[in-house]
Steps between C-alpha positions, in 0.01 A plus 500: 500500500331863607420647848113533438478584142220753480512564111661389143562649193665469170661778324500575122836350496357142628638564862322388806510709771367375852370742802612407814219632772790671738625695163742304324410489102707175377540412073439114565657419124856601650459501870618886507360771752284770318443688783484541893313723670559310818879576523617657808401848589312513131176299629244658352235162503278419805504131478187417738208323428460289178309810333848721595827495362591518080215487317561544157764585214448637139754618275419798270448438153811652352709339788737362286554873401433697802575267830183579644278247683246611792479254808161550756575407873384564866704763642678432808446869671087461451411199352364680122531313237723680267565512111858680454705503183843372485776478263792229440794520656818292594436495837224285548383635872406862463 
C-alpha cells in the first residue's frame, strides 16, 4: 500500500507513478522508489494539513529524451507551494 497517496500518474512509457504526501514518488508497476524528498537532512516537503505536502508530478514532454519532470509542493521553510524542475538521476533522494 501508500502512506497517504496524494496523486497518480502514468508516464508515456505506461508507468504508474504514485505521490506519497510526506514526498516519496513510488512507480506502483515495479514497486521501485522514484524519488524522496523526505530523506534525511534533504526534506524539502512540509507534510501538514491534508492541503500540504506533494501535490503534483508531470513529466516534460520529451522526458524520455531530456529527464526532465517538474514536481509542485509546500515548502517546508514557508509553507509556498512550489513548482521546481528536476532531472533523473540514480539516486532516487536528491
Amino acid at each position: 500500500g501508500f502512506y497517504k497517496p496524494t496523486f497518480a500518474v502514468v508516464a508515456h512509457d505506461g508507468l504508474l507513478f504514485v505521490g506519497e504526501h510526506w514526498g516519496k514518488i513510488l512507480i506502483a508497476n515495479t514497486g521501485a522508489l522514484f524519488l524522496d524528498l523526505s530523506a534525511s537532512g534533504l526534506n524539502r516537503v512540509s507534510f501538514g494539513p491534508p492541503s500540504q505536502g506533494l501535490l503534483c508530478l508531470a513529466f516534460h514532454p520529451q522526458y524520455e529524451t531530456n529527464g526532465r519532470y517538474f514536481l509542485s509542493y509546500t515548502r517546508i521553510e514557508d509553507g509556498a507551494v512550489v513548482v521546481r524542475e528536476y532531472r533523473v538521476s540514480s539516486n532516487p533522494q536528491i
